[in-house]
Every structure is written in structure tokens, then in C-alpha cells.
PDB file of N, CA, C and O in Angstrom:
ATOM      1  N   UNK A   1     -45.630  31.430-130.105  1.00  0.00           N
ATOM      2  CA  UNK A   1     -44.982  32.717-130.277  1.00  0.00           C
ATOM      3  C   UNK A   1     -46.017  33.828-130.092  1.00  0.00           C
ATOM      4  O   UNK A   1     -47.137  33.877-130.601  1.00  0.00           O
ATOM      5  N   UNK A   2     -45.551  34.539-129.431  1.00  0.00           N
ATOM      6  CA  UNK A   2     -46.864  35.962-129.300  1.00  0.00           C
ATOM      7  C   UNK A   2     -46.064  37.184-129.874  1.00  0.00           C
ATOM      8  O   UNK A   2     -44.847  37.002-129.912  1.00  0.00           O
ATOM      9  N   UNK A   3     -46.395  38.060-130.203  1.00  0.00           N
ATOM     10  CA  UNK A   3     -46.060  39.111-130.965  1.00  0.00           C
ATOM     11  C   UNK A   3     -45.799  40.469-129.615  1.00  0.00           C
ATOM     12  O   UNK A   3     -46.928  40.881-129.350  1.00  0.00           O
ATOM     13  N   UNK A   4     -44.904  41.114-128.882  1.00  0.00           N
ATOM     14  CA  UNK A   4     -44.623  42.637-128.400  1.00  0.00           C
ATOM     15  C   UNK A   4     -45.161  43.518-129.176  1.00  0.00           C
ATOM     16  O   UNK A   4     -44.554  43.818-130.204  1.00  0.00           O
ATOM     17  N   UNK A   5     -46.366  44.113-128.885  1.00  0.00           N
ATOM     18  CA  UNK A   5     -46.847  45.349-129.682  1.00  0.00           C
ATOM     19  C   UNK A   5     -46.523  46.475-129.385  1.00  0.00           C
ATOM     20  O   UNK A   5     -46.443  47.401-130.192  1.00  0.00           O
ATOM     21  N   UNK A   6     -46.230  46.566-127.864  1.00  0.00           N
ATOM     22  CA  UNK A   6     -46.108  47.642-127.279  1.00  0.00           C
ATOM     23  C   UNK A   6     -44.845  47.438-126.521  1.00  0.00           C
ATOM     24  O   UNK A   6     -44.369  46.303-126.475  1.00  0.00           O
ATOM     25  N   UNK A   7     -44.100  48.702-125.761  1.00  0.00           N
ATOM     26  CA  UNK A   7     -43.588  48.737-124.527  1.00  0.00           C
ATOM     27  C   UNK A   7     -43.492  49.984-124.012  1.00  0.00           C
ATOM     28  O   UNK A   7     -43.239  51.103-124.457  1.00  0.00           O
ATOM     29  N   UNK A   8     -43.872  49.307-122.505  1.00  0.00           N
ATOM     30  CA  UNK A   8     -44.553  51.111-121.665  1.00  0.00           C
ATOM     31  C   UNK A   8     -43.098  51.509-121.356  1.00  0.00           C
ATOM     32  O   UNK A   8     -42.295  50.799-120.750  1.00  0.00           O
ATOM     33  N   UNK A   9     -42.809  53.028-121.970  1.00  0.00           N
ATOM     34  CA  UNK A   9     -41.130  53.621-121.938  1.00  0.00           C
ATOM     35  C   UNK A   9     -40.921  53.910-120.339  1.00  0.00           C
ATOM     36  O   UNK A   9     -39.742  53.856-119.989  1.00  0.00           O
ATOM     37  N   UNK A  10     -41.813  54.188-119.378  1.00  0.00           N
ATOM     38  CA  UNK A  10     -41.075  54.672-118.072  1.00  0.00           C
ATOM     39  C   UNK A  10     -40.385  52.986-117.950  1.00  0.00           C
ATOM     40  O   UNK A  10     -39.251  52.832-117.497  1.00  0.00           O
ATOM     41  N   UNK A  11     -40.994  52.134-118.284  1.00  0.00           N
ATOM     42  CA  UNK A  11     -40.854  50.489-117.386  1.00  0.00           C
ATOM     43  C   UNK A  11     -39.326  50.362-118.567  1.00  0.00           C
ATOM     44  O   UNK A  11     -38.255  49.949-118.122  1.00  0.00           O
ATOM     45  N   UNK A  12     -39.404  50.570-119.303  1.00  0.00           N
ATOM     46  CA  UNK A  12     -37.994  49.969-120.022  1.00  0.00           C
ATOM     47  C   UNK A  12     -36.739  51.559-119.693  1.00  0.00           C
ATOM     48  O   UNK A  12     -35.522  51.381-119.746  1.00  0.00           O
ATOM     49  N   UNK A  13     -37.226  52.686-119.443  1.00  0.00           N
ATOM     50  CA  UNK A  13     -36.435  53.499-119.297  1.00  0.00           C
ATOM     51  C   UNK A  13     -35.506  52.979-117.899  1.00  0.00           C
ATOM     52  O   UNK A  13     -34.294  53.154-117.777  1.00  0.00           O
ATOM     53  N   UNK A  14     -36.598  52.155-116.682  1.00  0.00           N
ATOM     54  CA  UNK A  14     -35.883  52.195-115.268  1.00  0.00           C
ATOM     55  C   UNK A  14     -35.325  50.899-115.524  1.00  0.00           C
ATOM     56  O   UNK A  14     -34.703  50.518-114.532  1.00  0.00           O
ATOM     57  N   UNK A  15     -35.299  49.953-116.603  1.00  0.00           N
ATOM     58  CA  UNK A  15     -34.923  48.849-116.545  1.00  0.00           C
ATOM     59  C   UNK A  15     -33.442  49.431-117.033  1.00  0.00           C
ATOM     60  O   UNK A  15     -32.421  48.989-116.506  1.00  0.00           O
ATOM     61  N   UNK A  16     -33.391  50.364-117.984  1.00  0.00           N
ATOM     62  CA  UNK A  16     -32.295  50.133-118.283  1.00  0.00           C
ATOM     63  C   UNK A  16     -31.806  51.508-117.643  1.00  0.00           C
ATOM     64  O   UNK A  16     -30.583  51.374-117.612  1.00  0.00           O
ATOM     65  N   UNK A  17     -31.979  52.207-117.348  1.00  0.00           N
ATOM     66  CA  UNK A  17     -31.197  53.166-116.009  1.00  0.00           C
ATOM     67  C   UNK A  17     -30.098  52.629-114.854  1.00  0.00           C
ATOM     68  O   UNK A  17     -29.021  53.015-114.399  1.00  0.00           O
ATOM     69  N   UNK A  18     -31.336  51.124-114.594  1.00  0.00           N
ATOM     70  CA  UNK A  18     -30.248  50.219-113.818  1.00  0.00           C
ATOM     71  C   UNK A  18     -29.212  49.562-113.815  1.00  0.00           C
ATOM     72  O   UNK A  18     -28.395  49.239-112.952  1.00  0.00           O
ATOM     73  N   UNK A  19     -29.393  49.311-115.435  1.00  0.00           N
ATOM     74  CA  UNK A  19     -28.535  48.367-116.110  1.00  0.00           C
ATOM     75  C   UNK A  19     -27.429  49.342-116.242  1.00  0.00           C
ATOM     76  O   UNK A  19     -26.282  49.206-115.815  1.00  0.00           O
ATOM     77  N   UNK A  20     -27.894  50.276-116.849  1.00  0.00           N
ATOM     78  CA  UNK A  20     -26.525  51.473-117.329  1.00  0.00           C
ATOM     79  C   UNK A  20     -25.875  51.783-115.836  1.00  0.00           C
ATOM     80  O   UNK A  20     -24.717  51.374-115.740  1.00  0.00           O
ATOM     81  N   UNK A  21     -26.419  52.447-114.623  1.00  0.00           N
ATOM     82  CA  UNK A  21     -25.944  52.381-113.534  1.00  0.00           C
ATOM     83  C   UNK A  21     -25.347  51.224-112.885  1.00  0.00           C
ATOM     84  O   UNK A  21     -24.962  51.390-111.728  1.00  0.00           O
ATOM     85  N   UNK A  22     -25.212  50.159-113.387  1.00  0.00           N
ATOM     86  CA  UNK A  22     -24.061  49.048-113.467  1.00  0.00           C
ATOM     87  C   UNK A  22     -23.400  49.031-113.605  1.00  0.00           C
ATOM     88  O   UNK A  22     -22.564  48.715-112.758  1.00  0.00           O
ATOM     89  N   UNK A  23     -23.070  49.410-115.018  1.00  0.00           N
ATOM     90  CA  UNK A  23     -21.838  49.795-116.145  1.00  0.00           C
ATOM     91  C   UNK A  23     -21.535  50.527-116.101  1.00  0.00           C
ATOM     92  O   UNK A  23     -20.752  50.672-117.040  1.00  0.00           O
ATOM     93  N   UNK A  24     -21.639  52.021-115.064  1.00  0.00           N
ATOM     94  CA  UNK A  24     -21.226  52.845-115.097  1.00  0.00           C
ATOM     95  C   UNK A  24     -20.503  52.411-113.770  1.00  0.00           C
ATOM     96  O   UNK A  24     -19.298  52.514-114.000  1.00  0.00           O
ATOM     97  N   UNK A  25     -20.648  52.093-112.838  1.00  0.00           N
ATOM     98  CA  UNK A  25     -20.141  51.697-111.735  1.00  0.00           C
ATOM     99  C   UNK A  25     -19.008  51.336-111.699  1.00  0.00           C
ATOM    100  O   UNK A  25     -18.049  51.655-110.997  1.00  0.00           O
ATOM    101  N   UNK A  26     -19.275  50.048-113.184  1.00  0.00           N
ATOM    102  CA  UNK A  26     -17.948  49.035-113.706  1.00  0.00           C
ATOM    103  C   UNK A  26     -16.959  50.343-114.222  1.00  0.00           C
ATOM    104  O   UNK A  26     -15.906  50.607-113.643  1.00  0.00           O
ATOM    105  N   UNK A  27     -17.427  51.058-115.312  1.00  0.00           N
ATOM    106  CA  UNK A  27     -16.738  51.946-116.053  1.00  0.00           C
ATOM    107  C   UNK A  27     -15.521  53.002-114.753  1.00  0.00           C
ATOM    108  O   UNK A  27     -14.314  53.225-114.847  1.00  0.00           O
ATOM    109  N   UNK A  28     -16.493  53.406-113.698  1.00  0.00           N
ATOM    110  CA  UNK A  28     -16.237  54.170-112.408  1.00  0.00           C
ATOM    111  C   UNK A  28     -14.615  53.993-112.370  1.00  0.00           C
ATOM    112  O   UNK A  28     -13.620  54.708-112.483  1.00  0.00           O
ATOM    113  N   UNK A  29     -14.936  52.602-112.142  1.00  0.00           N
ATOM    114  CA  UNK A  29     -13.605  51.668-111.659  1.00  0.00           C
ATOM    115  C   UNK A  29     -12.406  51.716-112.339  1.00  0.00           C
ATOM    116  O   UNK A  29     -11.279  52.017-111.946  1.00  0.00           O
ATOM    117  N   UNK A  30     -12.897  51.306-113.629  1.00  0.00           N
ATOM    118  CA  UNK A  30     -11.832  51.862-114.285  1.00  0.00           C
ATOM    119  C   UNK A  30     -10.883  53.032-114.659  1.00  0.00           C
ATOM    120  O   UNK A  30      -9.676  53.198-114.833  1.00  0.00           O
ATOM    121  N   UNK A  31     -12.020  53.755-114.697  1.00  0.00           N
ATOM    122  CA  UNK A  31     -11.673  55.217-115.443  1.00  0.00           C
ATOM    123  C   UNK A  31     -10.933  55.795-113.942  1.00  0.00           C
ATOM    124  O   UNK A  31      -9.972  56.561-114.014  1.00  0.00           O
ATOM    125  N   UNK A  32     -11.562  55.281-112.404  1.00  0.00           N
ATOM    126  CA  UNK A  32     -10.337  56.073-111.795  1.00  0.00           C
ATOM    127  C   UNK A  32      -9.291  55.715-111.536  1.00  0.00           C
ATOM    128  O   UNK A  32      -8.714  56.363-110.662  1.00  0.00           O
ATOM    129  N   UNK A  33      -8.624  54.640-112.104  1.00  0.00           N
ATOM    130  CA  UNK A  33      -7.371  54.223-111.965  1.00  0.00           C
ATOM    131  C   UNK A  33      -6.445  54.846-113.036  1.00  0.00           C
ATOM    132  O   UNK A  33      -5.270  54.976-112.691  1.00  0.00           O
ATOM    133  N   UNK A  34      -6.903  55.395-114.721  1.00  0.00           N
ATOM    134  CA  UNK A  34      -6.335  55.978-115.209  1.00  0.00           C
ATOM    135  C   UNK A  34      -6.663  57.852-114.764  1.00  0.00           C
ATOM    136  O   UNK A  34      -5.922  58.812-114.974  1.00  0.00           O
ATOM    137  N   UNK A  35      -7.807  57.826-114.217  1.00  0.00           N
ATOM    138  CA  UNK A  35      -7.667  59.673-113.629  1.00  0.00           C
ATOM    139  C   UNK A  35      -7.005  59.426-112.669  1.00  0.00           C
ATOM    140  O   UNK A  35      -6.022  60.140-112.870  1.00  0.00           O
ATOM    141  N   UNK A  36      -6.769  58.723-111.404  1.00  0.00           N
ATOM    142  CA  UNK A  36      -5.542  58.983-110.460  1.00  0.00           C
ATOM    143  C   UNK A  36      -3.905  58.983-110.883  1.00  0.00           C
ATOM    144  O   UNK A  36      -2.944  59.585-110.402  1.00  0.00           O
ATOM    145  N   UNK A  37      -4.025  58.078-111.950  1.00  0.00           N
ATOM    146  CA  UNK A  37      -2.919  58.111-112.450  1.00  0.00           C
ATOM    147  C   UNK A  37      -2.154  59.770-113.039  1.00  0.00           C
ATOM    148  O   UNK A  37      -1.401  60.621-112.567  1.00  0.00           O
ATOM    149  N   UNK A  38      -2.903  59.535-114.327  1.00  0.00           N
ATOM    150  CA  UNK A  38      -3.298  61.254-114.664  1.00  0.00           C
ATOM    151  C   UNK A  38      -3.171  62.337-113.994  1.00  0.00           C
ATOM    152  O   UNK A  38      -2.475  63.259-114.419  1.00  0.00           O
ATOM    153  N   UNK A  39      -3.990  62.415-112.545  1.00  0.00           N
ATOM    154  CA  UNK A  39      -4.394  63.813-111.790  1.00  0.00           C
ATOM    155  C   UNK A  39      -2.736  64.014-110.874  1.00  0.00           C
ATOM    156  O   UNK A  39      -2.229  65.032-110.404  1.00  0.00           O
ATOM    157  N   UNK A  40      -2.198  62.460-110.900  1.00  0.00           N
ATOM    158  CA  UNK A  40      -0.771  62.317-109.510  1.00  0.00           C
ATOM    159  C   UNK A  40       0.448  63.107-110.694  1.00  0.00           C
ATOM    160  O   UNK A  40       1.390  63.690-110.156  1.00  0.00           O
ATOM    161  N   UNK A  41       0.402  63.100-111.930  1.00  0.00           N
ATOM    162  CA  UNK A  41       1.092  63.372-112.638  1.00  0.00           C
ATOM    163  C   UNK A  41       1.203  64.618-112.741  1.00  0.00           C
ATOM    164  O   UNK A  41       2.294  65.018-113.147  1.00  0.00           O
ATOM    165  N   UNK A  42       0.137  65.648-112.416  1.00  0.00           N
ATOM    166  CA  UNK A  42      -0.095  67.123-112.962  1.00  0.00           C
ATOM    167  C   UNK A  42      -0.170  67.769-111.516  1.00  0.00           C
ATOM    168  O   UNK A  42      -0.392  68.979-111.471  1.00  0.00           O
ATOM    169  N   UNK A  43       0.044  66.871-109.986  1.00  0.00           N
ATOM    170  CA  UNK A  43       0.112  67.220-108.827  1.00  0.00           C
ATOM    171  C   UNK A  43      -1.419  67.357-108.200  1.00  0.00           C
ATOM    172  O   UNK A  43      -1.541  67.546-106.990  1.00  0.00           O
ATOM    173  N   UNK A  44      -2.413  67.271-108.935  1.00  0.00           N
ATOM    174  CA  UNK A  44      -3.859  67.101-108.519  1.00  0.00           C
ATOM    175  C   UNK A  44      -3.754  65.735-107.274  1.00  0.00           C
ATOM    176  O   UNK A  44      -3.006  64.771-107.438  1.00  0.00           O
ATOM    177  N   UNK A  45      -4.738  65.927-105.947  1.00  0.00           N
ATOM    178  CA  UNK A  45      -4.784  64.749-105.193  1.00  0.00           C
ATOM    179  C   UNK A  45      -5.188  63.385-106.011  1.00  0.00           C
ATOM    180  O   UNK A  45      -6.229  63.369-106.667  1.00  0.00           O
ATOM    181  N   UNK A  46      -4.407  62.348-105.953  1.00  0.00           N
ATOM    182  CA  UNK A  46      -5.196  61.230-106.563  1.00  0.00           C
ATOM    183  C   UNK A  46      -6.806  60.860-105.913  1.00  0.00           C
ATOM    184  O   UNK A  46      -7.569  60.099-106.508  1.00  0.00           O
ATOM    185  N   UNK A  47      -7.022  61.273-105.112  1.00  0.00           N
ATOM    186  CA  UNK A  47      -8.264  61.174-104.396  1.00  0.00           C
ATOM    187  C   UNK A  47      -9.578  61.405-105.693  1.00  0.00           C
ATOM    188  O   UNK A  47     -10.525  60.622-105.769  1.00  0.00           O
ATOM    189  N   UNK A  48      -9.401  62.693-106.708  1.00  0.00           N
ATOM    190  CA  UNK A  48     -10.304  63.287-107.295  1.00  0.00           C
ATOM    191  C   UNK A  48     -10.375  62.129-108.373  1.00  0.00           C
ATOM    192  O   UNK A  48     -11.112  62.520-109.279  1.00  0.00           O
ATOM    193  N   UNK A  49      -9.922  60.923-108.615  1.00  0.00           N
ATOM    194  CA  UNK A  49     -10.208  59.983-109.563  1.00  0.00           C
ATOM    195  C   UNK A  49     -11.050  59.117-108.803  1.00  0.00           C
ATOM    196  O   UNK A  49     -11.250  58.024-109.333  1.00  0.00           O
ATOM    197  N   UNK A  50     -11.719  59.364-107.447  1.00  0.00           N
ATOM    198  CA  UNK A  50     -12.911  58.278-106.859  1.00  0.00           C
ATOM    199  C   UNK A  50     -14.253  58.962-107.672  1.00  0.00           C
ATOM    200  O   UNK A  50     -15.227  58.477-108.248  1.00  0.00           O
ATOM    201  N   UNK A  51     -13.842  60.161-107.443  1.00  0.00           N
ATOM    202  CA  UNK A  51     -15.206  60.563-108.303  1.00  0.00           C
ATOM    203  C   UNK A  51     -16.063  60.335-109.646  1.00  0.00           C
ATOM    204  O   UNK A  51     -17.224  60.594-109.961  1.00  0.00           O
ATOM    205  N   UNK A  52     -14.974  59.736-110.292  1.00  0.00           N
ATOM    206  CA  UNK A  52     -15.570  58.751-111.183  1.00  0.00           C
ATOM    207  C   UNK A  52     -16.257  57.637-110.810  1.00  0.00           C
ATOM    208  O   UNK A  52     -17.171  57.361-111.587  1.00  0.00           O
ATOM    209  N   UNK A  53     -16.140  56.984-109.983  1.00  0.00           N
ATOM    210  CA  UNK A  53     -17.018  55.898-109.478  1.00  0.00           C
ATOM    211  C   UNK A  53     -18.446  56.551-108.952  1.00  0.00           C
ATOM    212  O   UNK A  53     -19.422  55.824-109.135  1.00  0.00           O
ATOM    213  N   UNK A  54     -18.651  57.609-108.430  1.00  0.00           N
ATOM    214  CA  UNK A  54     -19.512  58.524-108.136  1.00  0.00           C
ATOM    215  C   UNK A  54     -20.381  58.942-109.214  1.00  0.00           C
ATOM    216  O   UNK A  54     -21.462  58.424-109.492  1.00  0.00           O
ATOM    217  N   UNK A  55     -19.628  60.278-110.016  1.00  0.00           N
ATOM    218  CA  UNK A  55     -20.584  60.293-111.274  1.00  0.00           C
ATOM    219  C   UNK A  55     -20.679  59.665-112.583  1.00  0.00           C
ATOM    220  O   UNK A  55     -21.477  59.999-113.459  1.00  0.00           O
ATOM    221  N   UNK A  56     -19.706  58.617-112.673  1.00  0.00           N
ATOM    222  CA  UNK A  56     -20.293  57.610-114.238  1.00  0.00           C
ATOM    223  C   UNK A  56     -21.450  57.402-113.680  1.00  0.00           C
ATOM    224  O   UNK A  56     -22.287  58.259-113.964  1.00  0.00           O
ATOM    225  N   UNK A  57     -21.881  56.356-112.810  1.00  0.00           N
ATOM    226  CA  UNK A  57     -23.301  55.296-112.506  1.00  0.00           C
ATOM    227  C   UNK A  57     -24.563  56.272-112.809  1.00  0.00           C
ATOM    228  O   UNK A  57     -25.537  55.960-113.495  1.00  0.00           O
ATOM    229  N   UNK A  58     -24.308  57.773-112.025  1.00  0.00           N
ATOM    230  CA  UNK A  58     -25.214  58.766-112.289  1.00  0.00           C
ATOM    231  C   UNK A  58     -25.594  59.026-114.030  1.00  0.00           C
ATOM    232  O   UNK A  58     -26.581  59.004-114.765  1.00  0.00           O
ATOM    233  N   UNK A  59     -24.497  59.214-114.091  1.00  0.00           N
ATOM    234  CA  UNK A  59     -24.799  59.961-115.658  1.00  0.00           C
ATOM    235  C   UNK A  59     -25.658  58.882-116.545  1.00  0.00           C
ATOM    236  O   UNK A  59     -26.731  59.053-117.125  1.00  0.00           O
ATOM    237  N   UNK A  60     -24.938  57.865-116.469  1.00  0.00           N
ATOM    238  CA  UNK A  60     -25.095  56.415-117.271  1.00  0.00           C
ATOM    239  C   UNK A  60     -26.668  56.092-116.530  1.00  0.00           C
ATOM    240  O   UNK A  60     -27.389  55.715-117.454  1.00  0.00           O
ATOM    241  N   UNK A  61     -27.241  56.097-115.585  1.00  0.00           N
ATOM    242  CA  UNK A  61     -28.376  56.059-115.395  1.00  0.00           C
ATOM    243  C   UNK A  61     -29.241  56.678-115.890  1.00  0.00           C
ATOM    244  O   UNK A  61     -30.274  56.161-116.315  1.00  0.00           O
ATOM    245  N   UNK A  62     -28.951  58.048-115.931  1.00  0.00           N
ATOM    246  CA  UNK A  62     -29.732  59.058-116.423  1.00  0.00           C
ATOM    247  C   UNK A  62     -29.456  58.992-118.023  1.00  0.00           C
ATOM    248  O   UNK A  62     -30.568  59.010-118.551  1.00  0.00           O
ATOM    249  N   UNK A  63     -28.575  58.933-118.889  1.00  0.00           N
ATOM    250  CA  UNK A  63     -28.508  58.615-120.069  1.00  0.00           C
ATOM    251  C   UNK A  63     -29.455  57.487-120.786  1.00  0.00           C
ATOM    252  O   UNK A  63     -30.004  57.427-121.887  1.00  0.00           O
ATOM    253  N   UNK A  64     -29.378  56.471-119.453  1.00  0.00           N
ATOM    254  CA  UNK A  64     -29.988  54.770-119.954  1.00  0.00           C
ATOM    255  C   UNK A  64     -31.610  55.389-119.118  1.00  0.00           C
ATOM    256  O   UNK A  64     -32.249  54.357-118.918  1.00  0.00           O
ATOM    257  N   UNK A  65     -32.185  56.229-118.758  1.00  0.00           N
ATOM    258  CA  UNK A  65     -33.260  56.406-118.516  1.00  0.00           C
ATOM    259  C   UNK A  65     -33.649  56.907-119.468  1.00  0.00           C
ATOM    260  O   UNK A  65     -34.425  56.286-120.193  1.00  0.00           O
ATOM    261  N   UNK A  66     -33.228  58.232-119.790  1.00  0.00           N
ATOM    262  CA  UNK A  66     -34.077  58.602-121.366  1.00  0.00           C
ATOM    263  C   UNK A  66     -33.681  58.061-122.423  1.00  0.00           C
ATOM    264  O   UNK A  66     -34.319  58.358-123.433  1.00  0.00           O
ATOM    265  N   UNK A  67     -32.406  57.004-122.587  1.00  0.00           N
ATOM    266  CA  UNK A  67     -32.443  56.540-123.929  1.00  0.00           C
ATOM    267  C   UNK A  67     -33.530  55.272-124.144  1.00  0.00           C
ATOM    268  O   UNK A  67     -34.001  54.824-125.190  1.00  0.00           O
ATOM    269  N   UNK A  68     -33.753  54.853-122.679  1.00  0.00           N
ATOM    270  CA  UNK A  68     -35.201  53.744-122.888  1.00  0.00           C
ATOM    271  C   UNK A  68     -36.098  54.589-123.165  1.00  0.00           C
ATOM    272  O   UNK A  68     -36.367  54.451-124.358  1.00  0.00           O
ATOM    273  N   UNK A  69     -36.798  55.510-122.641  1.00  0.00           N
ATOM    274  CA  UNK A  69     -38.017  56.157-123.026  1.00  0.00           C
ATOM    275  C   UNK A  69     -38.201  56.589-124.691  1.00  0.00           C
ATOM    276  O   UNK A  69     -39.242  56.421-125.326  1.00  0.00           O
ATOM    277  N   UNK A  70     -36.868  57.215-125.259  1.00  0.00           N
ATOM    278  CA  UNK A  70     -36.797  57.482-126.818  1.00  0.00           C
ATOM    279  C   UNK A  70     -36.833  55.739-127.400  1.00  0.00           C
ATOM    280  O   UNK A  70     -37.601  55.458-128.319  1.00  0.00           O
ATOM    281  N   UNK A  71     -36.167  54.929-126.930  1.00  0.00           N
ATOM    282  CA  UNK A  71     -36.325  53.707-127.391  1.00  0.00           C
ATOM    283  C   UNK A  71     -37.950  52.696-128.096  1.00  0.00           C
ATOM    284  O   UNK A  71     -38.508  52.070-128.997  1.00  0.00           O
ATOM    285  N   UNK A  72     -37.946  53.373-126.502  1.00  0.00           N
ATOM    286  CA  UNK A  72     -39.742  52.576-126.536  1.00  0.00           C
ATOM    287  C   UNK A  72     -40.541  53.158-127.410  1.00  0.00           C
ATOM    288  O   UNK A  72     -41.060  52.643-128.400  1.00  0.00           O
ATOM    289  N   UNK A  73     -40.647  54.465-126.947  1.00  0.00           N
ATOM    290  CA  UNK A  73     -41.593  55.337-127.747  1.00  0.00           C
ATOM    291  C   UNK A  73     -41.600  55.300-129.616  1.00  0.00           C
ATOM    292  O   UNK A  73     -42.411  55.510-130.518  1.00  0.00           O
ATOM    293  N   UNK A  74     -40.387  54.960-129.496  1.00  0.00           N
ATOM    294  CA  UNK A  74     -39.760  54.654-131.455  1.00  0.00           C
ATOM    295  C   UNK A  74     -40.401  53.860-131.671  1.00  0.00           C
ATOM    296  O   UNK A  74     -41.243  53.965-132.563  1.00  0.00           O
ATOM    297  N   UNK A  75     -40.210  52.378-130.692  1.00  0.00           N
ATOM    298  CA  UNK A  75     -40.769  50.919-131.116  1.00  0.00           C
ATOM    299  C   UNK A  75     -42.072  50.950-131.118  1.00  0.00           C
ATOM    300  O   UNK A  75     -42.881  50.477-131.917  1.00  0.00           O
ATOM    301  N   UNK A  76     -42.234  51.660-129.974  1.00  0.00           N
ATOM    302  CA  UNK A  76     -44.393  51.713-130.366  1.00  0.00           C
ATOM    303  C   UNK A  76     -45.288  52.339-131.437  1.00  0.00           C
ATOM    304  O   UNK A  76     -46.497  52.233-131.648  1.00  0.00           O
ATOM    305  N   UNK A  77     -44.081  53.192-132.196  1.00  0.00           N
ATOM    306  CA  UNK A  77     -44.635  53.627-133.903  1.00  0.00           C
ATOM    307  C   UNK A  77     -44.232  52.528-134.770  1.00  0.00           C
ATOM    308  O   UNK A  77     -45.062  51.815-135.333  1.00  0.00           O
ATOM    309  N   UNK A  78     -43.063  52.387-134.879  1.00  0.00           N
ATOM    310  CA  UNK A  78     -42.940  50.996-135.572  1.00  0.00           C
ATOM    311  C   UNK A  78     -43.731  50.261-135.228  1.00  0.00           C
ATOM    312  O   UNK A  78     -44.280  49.889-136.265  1.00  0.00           O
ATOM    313  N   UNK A  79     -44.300  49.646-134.179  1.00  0.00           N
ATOM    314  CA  UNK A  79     -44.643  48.073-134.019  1.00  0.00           C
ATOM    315  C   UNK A  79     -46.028  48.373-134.122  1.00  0.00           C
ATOM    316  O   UNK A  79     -46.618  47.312-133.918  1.00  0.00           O
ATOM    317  N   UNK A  80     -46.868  49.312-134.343  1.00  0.00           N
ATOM    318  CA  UNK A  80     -48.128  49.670-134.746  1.00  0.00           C
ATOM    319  C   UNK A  80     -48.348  49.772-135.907  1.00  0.00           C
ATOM    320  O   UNK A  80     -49.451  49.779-136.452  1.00  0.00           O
ATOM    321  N   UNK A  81     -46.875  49.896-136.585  1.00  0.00           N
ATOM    322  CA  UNK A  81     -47.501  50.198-138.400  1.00  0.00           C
ATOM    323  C   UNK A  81     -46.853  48.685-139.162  1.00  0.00           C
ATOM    324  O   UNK A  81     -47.454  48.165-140.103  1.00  0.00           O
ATOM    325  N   UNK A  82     -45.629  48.134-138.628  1.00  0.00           N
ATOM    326  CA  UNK A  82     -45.307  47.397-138.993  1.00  0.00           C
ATOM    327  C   UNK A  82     -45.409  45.377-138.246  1.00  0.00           C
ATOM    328  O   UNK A  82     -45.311  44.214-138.637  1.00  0.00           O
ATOM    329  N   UNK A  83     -45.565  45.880-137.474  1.00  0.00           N
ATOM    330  CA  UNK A  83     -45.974  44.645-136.521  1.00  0.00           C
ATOM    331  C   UNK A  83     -44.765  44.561-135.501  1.00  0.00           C
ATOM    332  O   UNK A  83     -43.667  44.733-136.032  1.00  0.00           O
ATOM    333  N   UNK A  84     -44.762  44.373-134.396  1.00  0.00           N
ATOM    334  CA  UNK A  84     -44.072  44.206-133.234  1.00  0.00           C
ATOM    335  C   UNK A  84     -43.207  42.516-133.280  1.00  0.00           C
ATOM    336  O   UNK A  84     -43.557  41.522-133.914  1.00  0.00           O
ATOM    337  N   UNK A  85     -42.095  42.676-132.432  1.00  0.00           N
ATOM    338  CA  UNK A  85     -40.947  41.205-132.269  1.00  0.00           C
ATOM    339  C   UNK A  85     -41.651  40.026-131.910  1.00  0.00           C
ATOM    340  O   UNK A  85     -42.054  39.922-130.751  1.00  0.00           O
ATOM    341  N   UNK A  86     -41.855  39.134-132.724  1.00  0.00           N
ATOM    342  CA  UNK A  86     -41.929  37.850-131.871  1.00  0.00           C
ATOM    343  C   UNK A  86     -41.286  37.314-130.677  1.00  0.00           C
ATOM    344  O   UNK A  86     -40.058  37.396-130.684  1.00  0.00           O
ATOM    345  N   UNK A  87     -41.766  36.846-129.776  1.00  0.00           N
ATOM    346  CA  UNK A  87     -40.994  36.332-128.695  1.00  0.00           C
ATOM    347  C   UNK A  87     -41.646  35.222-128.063  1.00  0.00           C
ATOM    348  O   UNK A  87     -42.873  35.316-128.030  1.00  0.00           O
ATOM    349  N   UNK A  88     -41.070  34.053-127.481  1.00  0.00           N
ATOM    350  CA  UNK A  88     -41.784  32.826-126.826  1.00  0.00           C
ATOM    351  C   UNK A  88     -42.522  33.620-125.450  1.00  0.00           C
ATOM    352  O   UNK A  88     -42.403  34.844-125.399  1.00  0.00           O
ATOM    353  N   UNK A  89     -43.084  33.091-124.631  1.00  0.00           N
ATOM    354  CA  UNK A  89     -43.114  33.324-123.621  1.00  0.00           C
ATOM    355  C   UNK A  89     -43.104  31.932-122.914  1.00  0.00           C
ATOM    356  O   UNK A  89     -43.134  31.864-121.686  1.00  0.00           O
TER     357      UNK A  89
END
């Protein structure tokens, strides 16, 4: 077992930028089938519910970029005063 003392926040911010830009992709998908639904109802083009597939992945990237960097940066005060996660390698 070795002990994580550290983690460098840009490297876990883009790890999970990507990850969130996944799920936002997934989310995209969804969410424009209930905004086309929605927008056809109020006479808006159903077209303007692709744009969710467009800006979730964005946002959700950029959300999951700085929420890794606040992440890391937390864990590297903790894991300096209290000791860092065990993990196998």
C-alpha cells in the first residue's frame, strides 16, 4: 500500500473536465428532447433544443475543470496535515 500525498490540480482538473464533458454530452441528449418538446409547444423552432447538446459538455467541462483544481488543492492541505489515501498500486 503506498500512501497519495499529493495531487497536481491542473492534472485532476483536465481529468475530470473530460469526464464531466461526457456527461454533459449524455445530459445534452437528454435535456434536448424535453427542450424540443417544450420550445414546439410555445411555437419556438424545435431546432433550439440541439443546443443543449452543444452547451451542457461546455459548461460541465468547465465546471469539472475548476471543481478538480478546488478539489485537489483541498486534498493537498488535508493530506499534509492529516496523511493522504492509501491506495495499491
Amino acid at each position: 500500500m503506498k500512501e497519495l500525498k499529493a495531487i497536481d490540480p491542473v492534472s485532476l482538473g483536465k481529468m475530470l473536465a473530460i469526464i464531466n464533458a461526457v456527461i454533459g454530452f449524455i445530459a445534452g441528449i437528454f435535456a434536448s428532447f424535453g427542450f424540443a418538446s417544450a420550445f414546439a409547444m410555445v411555437g419556438i423552432p424545435a431546432a433550439m433544443g440541439i443546443l443543449a447538446i452543444i452547451i451542457f459538455p461546455i459548461v460541465f467541462a468547465i465546471m469539472g475543470l475548476i471543481m478538480g483544481i478546488i478539489v485537489a488543492f483541498i486534498y493537498n492541505i488535508i493530506a499534509k496535515r492529516f496523511g493522504g489515501v492509501m491506495i495499491d498500486l
